[in-house]
DRENDO-1510 file (C-alpha; in Angstrom, 1 decimal, always signed):
<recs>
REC; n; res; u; v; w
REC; 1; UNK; +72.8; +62.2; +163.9 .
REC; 2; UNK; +70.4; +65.5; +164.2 .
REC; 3; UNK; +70.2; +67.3; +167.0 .
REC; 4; UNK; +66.4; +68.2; +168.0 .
REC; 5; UNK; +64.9; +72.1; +168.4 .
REC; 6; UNK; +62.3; +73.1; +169.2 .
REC; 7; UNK; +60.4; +75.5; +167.0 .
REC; 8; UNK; +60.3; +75.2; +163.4 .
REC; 9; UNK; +60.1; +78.2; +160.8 .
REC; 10; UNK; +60.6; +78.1; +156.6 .
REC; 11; UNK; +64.4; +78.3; +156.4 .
REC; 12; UNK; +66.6; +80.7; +155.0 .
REC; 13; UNK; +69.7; +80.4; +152.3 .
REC; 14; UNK; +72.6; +81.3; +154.0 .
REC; 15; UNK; +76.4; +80.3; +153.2 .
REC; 16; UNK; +77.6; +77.5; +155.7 .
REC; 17; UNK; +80.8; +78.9; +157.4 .
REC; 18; UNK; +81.6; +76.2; +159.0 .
REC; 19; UNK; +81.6; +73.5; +157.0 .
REC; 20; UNK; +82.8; +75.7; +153.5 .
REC; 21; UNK; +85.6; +74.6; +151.2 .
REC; 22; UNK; +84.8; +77.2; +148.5 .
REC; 23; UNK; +82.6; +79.5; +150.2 .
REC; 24; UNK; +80.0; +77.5; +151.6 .
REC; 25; UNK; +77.4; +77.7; +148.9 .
REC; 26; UNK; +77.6; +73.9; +149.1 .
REC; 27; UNK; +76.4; +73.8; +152.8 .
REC; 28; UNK; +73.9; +76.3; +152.6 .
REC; 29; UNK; +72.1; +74.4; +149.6 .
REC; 30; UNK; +72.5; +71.1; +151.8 .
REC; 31; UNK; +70.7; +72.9; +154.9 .
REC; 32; UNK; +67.5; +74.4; +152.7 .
REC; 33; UNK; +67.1; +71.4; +150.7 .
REC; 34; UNK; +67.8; +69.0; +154.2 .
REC; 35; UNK; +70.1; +66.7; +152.0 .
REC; 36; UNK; +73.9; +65.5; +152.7 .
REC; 37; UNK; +76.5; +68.1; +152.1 .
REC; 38; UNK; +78.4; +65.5; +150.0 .
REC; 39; UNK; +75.6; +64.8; +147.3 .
REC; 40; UNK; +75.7; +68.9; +146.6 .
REC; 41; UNK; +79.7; +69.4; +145.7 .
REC; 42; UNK; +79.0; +66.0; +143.7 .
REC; 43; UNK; +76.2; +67.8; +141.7 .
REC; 44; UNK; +78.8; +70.5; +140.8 .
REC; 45; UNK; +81.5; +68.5; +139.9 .
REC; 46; UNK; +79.5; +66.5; +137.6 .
REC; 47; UNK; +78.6; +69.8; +136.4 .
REC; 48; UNK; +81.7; +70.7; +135.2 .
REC; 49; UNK; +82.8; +67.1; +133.8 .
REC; 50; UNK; +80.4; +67.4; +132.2 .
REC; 51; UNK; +81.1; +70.9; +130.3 .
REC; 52; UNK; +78.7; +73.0; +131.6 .
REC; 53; UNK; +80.3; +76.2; +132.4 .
REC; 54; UNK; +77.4; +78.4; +133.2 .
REC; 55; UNK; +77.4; +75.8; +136.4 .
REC; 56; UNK; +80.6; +77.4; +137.7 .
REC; 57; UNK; +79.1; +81.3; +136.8 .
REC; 58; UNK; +75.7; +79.8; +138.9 .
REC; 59; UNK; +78.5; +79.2; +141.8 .
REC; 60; UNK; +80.4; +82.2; +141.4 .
REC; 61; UNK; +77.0; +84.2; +141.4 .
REC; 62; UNK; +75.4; +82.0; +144.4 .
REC; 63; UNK; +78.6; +82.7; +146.4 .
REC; 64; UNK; +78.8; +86.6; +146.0 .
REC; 65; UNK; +75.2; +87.2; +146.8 .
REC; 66; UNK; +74.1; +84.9; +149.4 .
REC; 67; UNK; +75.4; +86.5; +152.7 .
REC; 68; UNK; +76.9; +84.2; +155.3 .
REC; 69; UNK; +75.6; +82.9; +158.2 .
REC; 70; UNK; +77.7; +84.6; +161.0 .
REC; 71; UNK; +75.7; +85.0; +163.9 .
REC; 72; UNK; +74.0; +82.0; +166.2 .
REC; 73; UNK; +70.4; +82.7; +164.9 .
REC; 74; UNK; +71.5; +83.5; +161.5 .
REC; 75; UNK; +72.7; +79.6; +161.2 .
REC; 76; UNK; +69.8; +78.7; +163.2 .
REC; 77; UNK; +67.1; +80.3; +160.6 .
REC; 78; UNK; +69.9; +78.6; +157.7 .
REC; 79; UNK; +68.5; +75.0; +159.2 .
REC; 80; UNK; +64.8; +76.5; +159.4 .
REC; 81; UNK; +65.2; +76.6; +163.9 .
REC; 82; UNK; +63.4; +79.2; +165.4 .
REC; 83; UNK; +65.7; +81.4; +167.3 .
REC; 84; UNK; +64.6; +81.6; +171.0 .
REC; 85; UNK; +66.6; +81.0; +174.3 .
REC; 86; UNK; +66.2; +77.5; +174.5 .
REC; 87; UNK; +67.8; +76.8; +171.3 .
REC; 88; UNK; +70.2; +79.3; +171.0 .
REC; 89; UNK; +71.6; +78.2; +174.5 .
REC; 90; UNK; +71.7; +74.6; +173.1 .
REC; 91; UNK; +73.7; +76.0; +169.9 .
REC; 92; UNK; +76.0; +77.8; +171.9 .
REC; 93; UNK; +76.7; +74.7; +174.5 .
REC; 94; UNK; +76.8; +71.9; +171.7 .
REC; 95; UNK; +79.3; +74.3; +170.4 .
REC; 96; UNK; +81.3; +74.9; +173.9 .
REC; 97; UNK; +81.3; +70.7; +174.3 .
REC; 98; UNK; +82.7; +70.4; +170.7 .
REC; 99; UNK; +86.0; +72.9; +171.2 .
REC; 100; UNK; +86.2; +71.1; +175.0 .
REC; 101; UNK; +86.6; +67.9; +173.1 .
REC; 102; UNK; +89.2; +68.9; +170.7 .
REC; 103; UNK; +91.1; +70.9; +173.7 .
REC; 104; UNK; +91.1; +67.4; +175.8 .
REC; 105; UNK; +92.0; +65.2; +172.6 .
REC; 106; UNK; +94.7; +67.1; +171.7 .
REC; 107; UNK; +98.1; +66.0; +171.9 .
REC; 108; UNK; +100.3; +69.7; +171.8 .
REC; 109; UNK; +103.9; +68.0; +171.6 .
REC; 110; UNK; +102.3; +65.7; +168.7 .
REC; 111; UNK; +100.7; +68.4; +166.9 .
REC; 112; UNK; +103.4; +70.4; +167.3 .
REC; 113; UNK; +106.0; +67.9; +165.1 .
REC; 114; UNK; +103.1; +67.9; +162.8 .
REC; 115; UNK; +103.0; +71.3; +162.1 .
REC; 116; UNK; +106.9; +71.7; +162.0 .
REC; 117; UNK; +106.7; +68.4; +159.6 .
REC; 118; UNK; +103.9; +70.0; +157.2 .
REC; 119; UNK; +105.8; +73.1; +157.0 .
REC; 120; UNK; +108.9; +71.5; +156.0 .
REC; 121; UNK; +107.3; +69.3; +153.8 .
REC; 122; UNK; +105.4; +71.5; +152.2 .
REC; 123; UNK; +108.3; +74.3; +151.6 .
REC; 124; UNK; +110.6; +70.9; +149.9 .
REC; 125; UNK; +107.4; +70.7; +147.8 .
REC; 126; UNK; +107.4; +73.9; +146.2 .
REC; 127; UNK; +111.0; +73.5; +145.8 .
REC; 128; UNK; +110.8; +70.8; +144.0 .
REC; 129; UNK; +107.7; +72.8; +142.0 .
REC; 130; UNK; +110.6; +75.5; +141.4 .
REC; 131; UNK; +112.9; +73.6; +140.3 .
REC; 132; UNK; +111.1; +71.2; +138.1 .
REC; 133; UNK; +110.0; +74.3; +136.2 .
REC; 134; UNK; +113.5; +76.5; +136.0 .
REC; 135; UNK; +115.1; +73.5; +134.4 .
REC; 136; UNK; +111.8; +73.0; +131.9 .
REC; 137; UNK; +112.0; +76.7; +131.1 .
REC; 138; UNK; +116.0; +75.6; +130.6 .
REC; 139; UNK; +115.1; +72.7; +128.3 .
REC; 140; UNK; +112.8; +74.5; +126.7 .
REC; 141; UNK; +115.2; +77.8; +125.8 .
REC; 142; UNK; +117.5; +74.7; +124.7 .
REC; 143; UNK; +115.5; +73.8; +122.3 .
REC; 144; UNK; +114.6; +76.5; +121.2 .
REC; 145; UNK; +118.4; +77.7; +120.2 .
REC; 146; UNK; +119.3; +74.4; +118.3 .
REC; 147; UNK; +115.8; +75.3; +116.2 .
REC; 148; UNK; +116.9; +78.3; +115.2 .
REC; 149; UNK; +120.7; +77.3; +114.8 .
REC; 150; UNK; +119.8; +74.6; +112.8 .
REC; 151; UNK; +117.3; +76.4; +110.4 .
REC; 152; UNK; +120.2; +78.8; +109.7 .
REC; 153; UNK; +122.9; +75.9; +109.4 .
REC; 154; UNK; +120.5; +73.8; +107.1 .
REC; 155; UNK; +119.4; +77.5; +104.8 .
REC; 156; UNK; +123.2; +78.5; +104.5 .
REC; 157; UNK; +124.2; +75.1; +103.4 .
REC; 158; UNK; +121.8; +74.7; +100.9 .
REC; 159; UNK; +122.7; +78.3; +99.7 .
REC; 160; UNK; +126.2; +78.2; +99.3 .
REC; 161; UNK; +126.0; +75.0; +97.3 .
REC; 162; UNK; +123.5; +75.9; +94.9 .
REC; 163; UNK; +125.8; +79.2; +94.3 .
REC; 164; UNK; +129.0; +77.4; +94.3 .
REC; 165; UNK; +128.1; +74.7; +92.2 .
REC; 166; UNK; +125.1; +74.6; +90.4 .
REC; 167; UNK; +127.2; +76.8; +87.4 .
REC; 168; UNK; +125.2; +79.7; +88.9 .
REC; 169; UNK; +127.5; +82.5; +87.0 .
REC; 170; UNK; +125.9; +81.1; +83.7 .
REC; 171; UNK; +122.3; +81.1; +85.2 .
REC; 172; UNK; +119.9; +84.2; +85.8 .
REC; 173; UNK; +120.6; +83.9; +89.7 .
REC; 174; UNK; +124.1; +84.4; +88.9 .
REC; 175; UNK; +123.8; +87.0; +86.6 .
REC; 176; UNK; +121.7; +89.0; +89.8 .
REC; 177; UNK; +125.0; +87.9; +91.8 .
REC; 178; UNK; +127.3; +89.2; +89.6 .
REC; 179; UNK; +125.3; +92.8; +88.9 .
REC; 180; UNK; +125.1; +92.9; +92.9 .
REC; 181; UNK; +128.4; +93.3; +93.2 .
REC; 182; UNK; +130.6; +96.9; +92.1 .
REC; 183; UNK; +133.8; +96.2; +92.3 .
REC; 184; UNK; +135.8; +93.1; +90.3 .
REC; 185; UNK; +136.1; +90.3; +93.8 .
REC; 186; UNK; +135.0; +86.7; +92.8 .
REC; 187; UNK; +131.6; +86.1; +94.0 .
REC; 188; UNK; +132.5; +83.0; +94.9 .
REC; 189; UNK; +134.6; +84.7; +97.7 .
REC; 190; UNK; +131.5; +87.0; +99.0 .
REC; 191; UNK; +129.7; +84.3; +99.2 .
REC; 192; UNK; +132.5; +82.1; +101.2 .
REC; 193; UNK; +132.7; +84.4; +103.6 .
REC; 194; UNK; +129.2; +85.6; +104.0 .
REC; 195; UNK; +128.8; +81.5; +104.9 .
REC; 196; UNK; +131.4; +81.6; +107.9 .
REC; 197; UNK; +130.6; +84.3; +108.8 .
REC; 198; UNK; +126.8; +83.5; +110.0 .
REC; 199; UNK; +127.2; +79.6; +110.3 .
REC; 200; UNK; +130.2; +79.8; +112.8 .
REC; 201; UNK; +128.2; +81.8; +115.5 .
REC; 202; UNK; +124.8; +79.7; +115.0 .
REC; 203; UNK; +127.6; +76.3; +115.2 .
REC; 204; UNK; +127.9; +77.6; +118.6 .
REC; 205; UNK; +124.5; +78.7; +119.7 .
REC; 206; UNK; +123.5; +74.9; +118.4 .
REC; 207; UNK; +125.8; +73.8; +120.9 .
REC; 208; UNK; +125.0; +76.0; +123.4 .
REC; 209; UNK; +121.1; +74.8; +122.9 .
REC; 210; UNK; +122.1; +71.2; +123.1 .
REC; 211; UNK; +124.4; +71.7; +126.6 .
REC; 212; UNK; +121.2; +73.2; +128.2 .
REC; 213; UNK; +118.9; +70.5; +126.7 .
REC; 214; UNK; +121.1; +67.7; +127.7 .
REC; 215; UNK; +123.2; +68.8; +130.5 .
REC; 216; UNK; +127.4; +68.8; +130.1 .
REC; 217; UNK; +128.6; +67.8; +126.9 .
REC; 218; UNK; +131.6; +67.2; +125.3 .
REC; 219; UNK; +133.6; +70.0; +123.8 .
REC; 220; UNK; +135.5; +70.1; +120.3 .
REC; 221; UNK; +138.6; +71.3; +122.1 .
REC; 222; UNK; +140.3; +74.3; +122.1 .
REC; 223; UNK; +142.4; +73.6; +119.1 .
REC; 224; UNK; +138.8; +73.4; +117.1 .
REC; 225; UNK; +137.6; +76.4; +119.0 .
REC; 226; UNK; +140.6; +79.1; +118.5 .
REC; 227; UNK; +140.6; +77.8; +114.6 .
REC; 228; UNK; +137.0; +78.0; +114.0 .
REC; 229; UNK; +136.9; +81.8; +116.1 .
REC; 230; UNK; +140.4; +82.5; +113.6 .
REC; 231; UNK; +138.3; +81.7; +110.4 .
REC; 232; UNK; +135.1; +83.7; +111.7 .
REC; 233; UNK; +137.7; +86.6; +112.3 .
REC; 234; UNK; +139.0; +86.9; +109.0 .
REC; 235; UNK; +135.9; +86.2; +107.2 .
REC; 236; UNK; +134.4; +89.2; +109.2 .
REC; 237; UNK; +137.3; +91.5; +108.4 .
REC; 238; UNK; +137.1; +89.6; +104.6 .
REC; 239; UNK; +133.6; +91.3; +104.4 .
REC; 240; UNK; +134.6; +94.3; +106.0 .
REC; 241; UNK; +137.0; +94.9; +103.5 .
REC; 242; UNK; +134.8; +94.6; +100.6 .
REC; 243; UNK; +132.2; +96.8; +102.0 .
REC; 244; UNK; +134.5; +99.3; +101.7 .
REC; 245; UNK; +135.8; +98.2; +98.3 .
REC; 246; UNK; +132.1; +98.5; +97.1 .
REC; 247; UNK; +131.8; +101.8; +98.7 .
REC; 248; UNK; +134.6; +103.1; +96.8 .
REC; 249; UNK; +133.0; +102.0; +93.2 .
REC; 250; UNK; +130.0; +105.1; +94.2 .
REC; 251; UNK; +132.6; +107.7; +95.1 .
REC; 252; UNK; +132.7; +109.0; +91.2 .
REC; 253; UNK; +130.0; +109.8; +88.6 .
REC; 254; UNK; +130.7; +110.7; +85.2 .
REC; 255; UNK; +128.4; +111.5; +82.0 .
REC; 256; UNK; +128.5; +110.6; +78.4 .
REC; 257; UNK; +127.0; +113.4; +76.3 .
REC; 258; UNK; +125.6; +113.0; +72.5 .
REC; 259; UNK; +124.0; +115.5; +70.4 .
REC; 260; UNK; +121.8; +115.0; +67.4 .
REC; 261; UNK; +120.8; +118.2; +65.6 .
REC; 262; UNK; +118.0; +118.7; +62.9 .
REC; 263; UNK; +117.0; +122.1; +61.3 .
REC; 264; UNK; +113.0; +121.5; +61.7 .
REC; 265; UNK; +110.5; +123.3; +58.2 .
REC; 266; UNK; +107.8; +125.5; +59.5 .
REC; 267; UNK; +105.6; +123.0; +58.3 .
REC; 268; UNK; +107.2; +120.2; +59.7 .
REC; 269; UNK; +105.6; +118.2; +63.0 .
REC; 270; UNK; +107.7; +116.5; +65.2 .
REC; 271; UNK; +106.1; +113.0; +66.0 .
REC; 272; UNK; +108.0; +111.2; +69.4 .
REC; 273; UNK; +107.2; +107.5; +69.7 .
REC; 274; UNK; +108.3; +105.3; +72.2 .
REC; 275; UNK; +110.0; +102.0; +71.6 .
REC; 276; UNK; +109.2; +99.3; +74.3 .
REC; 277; UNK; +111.6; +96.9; +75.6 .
REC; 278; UNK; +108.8; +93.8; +75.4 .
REC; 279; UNK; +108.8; +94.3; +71.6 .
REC; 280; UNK; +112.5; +93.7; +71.3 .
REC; 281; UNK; +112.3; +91.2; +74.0 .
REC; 282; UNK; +110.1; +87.8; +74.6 .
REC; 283; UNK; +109.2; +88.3; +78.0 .
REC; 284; UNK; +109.8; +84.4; +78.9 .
REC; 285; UNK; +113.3; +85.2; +78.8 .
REC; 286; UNK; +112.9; +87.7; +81.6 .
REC; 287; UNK; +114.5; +87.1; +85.3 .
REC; 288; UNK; +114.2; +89.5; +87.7 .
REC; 289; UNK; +115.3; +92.3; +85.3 .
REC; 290; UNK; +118.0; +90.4; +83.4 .
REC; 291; UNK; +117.0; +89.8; +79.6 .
REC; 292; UNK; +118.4; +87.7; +76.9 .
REC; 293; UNK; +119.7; +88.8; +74.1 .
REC; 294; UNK; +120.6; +85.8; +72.3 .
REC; 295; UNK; +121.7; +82.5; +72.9 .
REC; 296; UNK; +125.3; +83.3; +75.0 .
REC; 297; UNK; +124.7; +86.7; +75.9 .
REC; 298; UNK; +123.5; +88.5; +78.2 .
REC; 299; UNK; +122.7; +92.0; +79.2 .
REC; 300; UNK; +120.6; +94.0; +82.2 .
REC; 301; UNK; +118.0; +96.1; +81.1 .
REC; 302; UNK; +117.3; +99.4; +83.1 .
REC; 303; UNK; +114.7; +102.0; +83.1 .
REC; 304; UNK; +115.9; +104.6; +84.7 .
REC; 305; UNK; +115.1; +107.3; +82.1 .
REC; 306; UNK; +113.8; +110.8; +81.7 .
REC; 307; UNK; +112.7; +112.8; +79.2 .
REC; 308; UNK; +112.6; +116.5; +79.4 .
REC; 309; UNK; +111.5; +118.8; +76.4 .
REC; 310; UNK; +113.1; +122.6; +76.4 .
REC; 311; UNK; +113.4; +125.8; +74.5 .
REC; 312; UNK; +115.9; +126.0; +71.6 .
REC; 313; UNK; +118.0; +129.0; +71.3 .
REC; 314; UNK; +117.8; +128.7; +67.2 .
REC; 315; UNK; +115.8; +127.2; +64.7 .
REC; 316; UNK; +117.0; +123.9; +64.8 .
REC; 317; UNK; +115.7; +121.0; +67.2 .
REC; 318; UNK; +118.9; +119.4; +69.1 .
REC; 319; UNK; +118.4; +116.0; +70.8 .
REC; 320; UNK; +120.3; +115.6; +73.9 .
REC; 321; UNK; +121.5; +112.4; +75.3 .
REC; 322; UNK; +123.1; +112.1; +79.0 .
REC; 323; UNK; +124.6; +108.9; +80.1 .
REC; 324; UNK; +125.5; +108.8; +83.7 .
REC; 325; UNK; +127.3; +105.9; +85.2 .
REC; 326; UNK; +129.4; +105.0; +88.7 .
REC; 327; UNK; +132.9; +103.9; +89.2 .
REC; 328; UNK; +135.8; +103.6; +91.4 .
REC; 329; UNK; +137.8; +106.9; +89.2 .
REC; 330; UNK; +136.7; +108.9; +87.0 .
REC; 331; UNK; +137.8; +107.3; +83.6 .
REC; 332; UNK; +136.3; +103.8; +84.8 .
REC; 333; UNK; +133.3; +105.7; +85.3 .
REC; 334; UNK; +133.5; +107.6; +82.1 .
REC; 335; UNK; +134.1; +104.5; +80.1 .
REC; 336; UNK; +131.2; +103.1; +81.6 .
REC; 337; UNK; +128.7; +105.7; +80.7 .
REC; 338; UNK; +129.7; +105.5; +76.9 .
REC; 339; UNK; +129.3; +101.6; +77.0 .
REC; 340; UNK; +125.8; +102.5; +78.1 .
REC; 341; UNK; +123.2; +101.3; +74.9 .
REC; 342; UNK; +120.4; +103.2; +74.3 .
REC; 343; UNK; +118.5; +102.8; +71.5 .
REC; 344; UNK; +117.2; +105.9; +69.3 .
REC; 345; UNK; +115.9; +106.0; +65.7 .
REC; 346; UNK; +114.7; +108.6; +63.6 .
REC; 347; UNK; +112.6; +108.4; +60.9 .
REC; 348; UNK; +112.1; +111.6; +58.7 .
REC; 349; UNK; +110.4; +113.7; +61.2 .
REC; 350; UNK; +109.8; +111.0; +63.4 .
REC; 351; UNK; +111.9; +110.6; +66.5 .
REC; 352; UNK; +111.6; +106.7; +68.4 .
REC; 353; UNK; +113.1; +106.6; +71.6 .
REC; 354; UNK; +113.4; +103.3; +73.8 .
REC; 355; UNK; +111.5; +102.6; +77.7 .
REC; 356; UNK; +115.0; +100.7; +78.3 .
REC; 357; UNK; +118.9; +101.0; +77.9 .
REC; 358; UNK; +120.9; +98.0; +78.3 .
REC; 359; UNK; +124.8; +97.4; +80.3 .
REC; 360; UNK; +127.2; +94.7; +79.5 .
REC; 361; UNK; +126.7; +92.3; +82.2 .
REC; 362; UNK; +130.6; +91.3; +82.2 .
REC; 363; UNK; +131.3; +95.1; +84.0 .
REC; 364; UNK; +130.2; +95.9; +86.9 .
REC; 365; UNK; +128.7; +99.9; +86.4 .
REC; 366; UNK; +125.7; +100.5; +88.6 .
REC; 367; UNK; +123.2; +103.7; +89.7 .
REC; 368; UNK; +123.4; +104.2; +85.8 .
REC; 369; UNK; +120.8; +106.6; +84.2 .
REC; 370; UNK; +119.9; +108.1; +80.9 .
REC; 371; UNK; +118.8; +111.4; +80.9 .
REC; 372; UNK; +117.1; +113.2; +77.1 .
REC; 373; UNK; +116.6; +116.7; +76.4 .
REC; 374; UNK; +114.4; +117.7; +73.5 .
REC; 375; UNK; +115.3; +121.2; +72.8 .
REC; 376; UNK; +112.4; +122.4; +70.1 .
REC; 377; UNK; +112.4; +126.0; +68.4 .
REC; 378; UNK; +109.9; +128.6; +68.4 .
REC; 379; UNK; +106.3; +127.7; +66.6 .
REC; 380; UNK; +107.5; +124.3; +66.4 .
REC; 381; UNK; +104.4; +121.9; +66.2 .
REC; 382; UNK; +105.3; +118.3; +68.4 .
REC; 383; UNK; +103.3; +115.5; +68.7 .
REC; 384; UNK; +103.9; +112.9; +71.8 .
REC; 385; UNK; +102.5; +109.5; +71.5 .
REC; 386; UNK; +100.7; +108.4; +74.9 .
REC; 387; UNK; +103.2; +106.0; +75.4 .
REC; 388; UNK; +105.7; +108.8; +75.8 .
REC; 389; UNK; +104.5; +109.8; +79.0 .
REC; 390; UNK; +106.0; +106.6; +80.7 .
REC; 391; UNK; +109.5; +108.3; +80.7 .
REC; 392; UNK; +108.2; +112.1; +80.7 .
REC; 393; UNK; +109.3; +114.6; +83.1 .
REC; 394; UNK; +109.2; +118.1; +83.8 .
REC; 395; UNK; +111.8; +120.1; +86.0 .
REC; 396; UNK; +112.7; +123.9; +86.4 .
REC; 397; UNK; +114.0; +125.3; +83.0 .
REC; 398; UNK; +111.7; +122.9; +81.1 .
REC; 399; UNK; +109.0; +124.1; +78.6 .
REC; 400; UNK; +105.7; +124.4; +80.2 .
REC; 401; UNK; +104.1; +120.8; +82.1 .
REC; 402; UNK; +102.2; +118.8; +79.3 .
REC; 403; UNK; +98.9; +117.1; +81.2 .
REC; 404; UNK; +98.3; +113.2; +80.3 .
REC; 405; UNK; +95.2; +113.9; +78.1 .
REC; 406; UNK; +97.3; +116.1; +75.9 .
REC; 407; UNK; +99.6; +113.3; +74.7 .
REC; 408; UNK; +98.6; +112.1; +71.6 .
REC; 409; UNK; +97.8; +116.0; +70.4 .
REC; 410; UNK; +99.1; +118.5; +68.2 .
REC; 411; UNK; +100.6; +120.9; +70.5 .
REC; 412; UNK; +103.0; +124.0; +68.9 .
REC; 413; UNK; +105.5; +126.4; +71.2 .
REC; 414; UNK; +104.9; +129.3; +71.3 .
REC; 415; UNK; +106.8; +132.0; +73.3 .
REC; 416; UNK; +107.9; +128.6; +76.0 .
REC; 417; UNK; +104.7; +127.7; +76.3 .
REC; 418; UNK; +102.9; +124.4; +74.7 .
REC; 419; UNK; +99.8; +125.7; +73.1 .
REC; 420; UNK; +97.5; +122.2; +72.2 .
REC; 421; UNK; +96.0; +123.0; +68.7 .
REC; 422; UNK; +93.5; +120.0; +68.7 .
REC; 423; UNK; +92.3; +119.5; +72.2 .
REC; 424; UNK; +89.0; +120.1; +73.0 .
REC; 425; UNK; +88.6; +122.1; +75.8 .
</recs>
């Protein structure tokens, strides 16, 4: 029921303090627009159901700059009252009789329990909150471990029998395996121990992920548990040991050295072509660097080469070939670097060497390289075909740097230096 005033003026937007729940925008607009307080928050809440957002910004703005009405004839102008005696003095008594009321109708000792009751209530509430979400966030991390422990269970399976016994020493994967490896232990061994020793550790994080997930469960037993941690401990120190095993097949490098000598005419040229490994090779037998050489053997092809071109201390043109190759002593390492293939022709005054050597894939020699020298007398005239320049280098001690447009040119030593005859400067 409304209370009369008298005196009327054009009302003012304020923020209702005391009847707010979010700031009192709600009241205000329900005082300058003389409607029920209730039909406002409805308008905002439909608002929002309905996807409106800019109605909550309207809010947010509405409550930050209307000011609030704090004094008596602040709220008095809110509801459009003139603010003279007579009505602020009934403001302040209709006020005075509503706390009176409350102070006679109250019942301390009642209240009192109620308070203590709320409290308690509300602090077992947010227990409960607490502990509802520690044991989600434990569920969850449960979870979370047997995904990942499975993944890796499932992955290593899948792994070690393909390896094992999909006759992968006869396929290309194998043959990768097999080159992987320096030193002379089985593969399938590596590979044994490589599987326990990852999928014992993620066995027991799977179980770990299901005891959070699903509270106390039962354990293999200790008999299980000290065998399964006895396995992981010798594949560990299984590993360990070839590690170092490997590491020992790197300790030596020897060369292989081969000379070819030819006393080079005045007028001779010397032509240097290049031989490419996908002439020799059909590319469709190519696996991850492993080629095919015919039907039951196989071989890895490498391109570690460089090819330097230096002074001669005579007239004739020496060709220098340096194998190098890696081995647990020195004479497996030496034997090695002689096994190493690489192809070189020559044809008249016409030298062909290859992009490619090859290694028996039965041995295991790795970090092998193939380095040519070309030493060339004085006012000898050499021609490089551009191909040449894919295995091309120049160090300290070399004849002087041949640029990329000269390959292909007619270029003649003189005093060290190559001079290009037919480049056109």
């Amino acid at each position: 029921e409304r209370e009369s005033y008298s005196g009327q003026i054009p009302k003012k937007l304020y923020r209702d303090p005391d009847h707010k729940v979010l700031g009192g925008v709600s009241g205000g607009l329900a005082h300058y627009f003389n409607i029920d307080v209730v039909w406002v928050r409805l308008i905002w809440v439909l608002l929002v159901l309905a996807g409106l957002g800019s109605g909550i910004i309207v809010y947010i703005v509405l409550w930050a700059i209307l000011p609030e009405a704090k004094s008596t004839s602040e709220k008095l102008a809110m509801k459009g009252i003139s603010a003279n005696i007579e009505n602020i003095e009934r403001k302040v008594k209709k006020k005075f009789d509503e706390v009176t009321d409350k102070i006679n109708q109250a019942d301390f000792k009642k209240t009192g329990e109620s308070v203590k009751e709320g409290v308690k209530s509300g602090l077992e509430g947010l227990g409960d909150v607490i502990a509802g979400l520690v044991r989600f966030v434990v569920k969850a991390i449960g979870v979370l471990l047997m995904i990942i422990a499975m993944s890796v269970l499932v992955a290593m399976t899948v792994t070690f029998f393909v390896f094992l016994f999909v006759n992968a020493g006869s396929t290309p994967w194998g043959m990768i395996i097999e080159q992987t490896s320096y030193s002379d232990i089985p593969t399938w061994l590596i590979i044994l121990a490589v599987f326990l020793a990852v999928c014992i550790p993620f066995f027991y994080l799977f179980q770990s992920g299901l005891s959070l997930l699903a509270g106390k469960t039962k354990s293999i037993g200790s008999v299980a548990n000290i065998g399964l941690l006895s396995i992981w401990v010798l594949s560990v120190a299984a590993l360990v040991s070839i590690g170092l095993r490997e590491a020992q097949w790197t300790v030596f490098q020897e060369e292989s050295t081969s000379e070819i000598s030819r006393t080079l005419a005045k007028s001779d040229t010397l032509v240097v072509n290049l031989n490419q490994s996908s002439e020799n090779y059909n590319r469709r037998n190519r696996f991850l660097g492993v080629f095919v050489k015919d039907k039951n053997k196989y071989a890895v092809l490498n391109r570690n080469i460089q090819f330097h071109l230096k002074s001669s201390v005579d007239s004739t043109a020496v060709l220098e070939i340096i194998r190098t190759a890696q081995g647990p002593d020195e004479k497996t390492a030496a034997t090695y670097a002689e096994q190493i293939d690489f192809p070189v022709e020559i044809k008249g005054d016409t030298l062909v060497l290859s992009d490619y050597f090859l290694s028996k894939l039965s041995r295991k020699g790795q970090n092998e390289k193939i380095r040519v020298n070309l030493y060339l007398p004085e006012n000898t005239v050499i021609k490089l075909d551009p191909d040449v320049k894919r295995i091309y280098t120049q160090h300290d001690g070399d004849l002087s740097y041949i640029s990329f447009d000269q390959f292909g040119e007619f270029l003649t030593l003189k005093e060290g230096n190559l001079a290009c005859e037919t480049c056109i400067n």
